[in-house]
C-alpha angles and dihedrals in degrees: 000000000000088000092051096058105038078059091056093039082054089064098047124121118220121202124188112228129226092245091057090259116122121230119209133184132151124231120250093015106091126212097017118120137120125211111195136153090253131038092230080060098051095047081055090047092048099050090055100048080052093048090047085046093048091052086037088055099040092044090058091039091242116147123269112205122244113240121200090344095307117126122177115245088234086197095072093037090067 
């Protein structure tokens, strides 16, 4: 699994907000973005609002895309 998200890290997008914060999300993958007063702290934060949609996704067998030819073995994630 630790392949498949750094893939999907390596597609985030990363604002920087009026009030110094930075804002992260990471396109396709809905509702999952981070807000947090570094940046070092928001890519934390994403990567754990990634890690809680992926186990979201695979508990309610719904697909999970493959990136870069990566695609989770859904077996060992349950």
């Amino acid at each position: 699994m630790s392949n498949y998200i750094r893939a999907v890290m390596s597609r985030a997008t990363y604002t920087a907000a009026a009030d110094g914060s930075t804002y992260g999300e990471i396109p396709g993958f809905e509702k999952v973005s981070a807000r947090a007063d570094t940046l070092e702290q928001c890519r934390h934060d994403l990567v754990e609002s990634l890690e809680e949609w992926i186990f979201s996704r695979v508990t309610r067998q719904l697909p999970v895309p493959i990136i870069d030819g990566i695609q989770l073995p859904t077996k060992e994630m349950m």
